[in-house]
Structure formats: C-alpha cells, structure tokens
C-alpha positions, 0 to 999 in steps of 0.5 A, a space after each residue: 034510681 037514676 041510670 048512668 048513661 055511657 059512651 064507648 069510643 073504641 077502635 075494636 068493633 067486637 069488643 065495644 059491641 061486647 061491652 055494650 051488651 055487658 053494661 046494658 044488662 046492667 039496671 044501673 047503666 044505659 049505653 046511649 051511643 058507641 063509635 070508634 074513633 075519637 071525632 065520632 066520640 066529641 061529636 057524639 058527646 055534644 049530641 048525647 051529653 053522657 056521664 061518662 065516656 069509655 075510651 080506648 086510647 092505645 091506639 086512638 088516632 087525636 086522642 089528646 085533642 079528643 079528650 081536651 075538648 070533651 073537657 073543654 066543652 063537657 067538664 061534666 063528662 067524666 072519662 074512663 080510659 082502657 090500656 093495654 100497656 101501663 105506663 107511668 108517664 103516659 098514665 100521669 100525662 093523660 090524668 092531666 089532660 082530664 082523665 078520670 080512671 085506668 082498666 085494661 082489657 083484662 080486668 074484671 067486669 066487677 072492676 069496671 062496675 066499680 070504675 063507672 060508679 066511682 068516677 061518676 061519683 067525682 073519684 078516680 080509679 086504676 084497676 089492679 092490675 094497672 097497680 100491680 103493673 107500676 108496682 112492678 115497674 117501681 121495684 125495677 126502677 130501684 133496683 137499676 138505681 142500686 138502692 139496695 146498696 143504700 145502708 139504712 142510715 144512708 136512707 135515713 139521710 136521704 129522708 132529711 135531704 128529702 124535708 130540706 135539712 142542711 148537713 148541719 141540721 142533719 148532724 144535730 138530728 142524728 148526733 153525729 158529725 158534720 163531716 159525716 153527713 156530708 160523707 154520706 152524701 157524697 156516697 149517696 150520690 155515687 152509689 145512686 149515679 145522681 148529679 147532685 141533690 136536687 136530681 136525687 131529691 127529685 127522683 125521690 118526690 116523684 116516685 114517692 119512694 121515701 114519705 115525707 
C-alpha cells in the first residue's frame, strides 16, 4: 500500500510536533518534513515533492504568494489548510488560489484521516465543524436581511426572478396579474433592502438560499 507522504507547515511548534507523531503512527501516512513558516514550506515542497501539504494559514505571514507557487510549481501537491475562524470569503478566495480542504484545531483526528485520504484522492473537504460554522453564519445573514417577513408566494416569486422570468412570464406561471407580480416586486425589494433585481438575484445565487 502506497504511504502518502505529508508536509506540515505550521507557525505552532508544539502542535505541529503533535500532529506529526499522530500521523506517523499511522501505516497510511509518512511525514516526510515540517516547518513553520511559508518560505521553508515552497522550498521544502520542491526538496520533497509530497502529496499534500498541511498548512496553517491563519496567521501565516506570504501565504497567498506560498500557496500560488506550490500550485504553480507542484499542481500535484494537494493543500490542507487548518482554521481557527471559518469565513465564508476568506474560505471561497483561498479555494481559488488552490486550496483543497478545510479542518480546524478542534476536529477530530478521524476528520483529518479523512480530509488526507479524500484530497489525495482529487476531493475536496470542509470539516463539520467549519459546515456548522457557515450554517450558522447563513441563518444569521437572512435574518439581518428580514427574509422571515418574506411570504411564501414572495419566495415563489423570487424563485422565478432567480431563473430569469419576466413579470409577465410570472403571471402566466402563477395565473395571476401582472400588476400583481410587479407589486411583489416591489415589496420584495424593500422588505429585503436591495436596490434593484440584479442586487437581490445576486445575493440569492451566491448564498444558494433559494435552488434553482
């Protein structure tokens, strides 16, 4: 059985030592190096060529520019980050700049099994407690919006603004007035505090609040 061999590039000596004696004791996994900064991490990369690097970017000085040349250089080498605070943006920006996988500090040693096998298997991962986490952060960001004031056939309205329907294709939709639709609209718009329906069609995709 082939071992995957690891990197850990982390700023916290004792818990990088920690995690290395955990995942050596492991027959899947071989730690094949460690550091604690991100310079040591490219360099090491290029020196050991491992499957997959886990990094601690939460404090991590360079860590865009690390992170872009591993994937530059090494588009093999899948990277694992560890959080301590779960950010939507923040998650979504490093996911672009090449990130394959989400555990904090406080997930489980079988969630971290899992995270290495999944990404060196060409998955993705987020830990459940990073899912809770967004969850939490959804729900919050609806209710600042008022959602729960929305009516049900306000949502179903907004469903077909979401496809691209006009008011009129609306209406025939629903066998109601046009003037209707576009009352809804209208309500819609002020009870959600968006500008116009490009602003709350584009809240909408992107917090995938409504499916398709």
């Amino acid at each position: 059985m082939e071992q995957i061999e690891i990197l850990i590039a982390m700023g916290h000596k004792l818990f990088r030592e920690m995690l290395c004696v955990f995942l050596n004791a492991e027959e899947r996994f071989k730690v094949v190096g460690d550091c604690g900064d991100m310079e040591s991490a490219v360099r090491l990369c290029r020196e050991l060529h491992p499957h997959i690097v886990i990094m601690d970017t939460a404090n991590s000085v360079n860590k865009h520019e690390a992170i872009q040349l591993i994937n530059e250089h090494h588009a093999d080498i899948k990277i694992l980050a560890i959080l301590q605070h779960a950010q939507l943006s923040y998650m979504n920006k490093l996911f672009r700049k090449g990130i394959f996988g989400y555990i904090t500090t406080d997930s489980s040693t079988e969630e971290i099994i899992n995270a290495i096998i999944s990404i060196r298997n060409g998955g993705k991962f987020i830990s459940d407690d990073i899912k809770n986490i967004l969850a939490e952060q959804a729900i919050e960001a609806t209710q600042g919006l008022g959602l729960q004031s929305v009516s049900q056939r306000e949502m179903e309205i907004i469903s077909f603004i979401k496809k691209g329907n006009t008011s009129r294709e609306i209406a025939n939709r629903l066998g109601i007035n046009i003037r209707t639709v576009d009352a809804h609209r209208y309500n819609i718009l002020k009870k959600l505090q968006f500008k116009n329906t490009a602003a709350l069609v584009n809240y909408f995709s992107a917090n995938s609040l409504i499916e398709n």
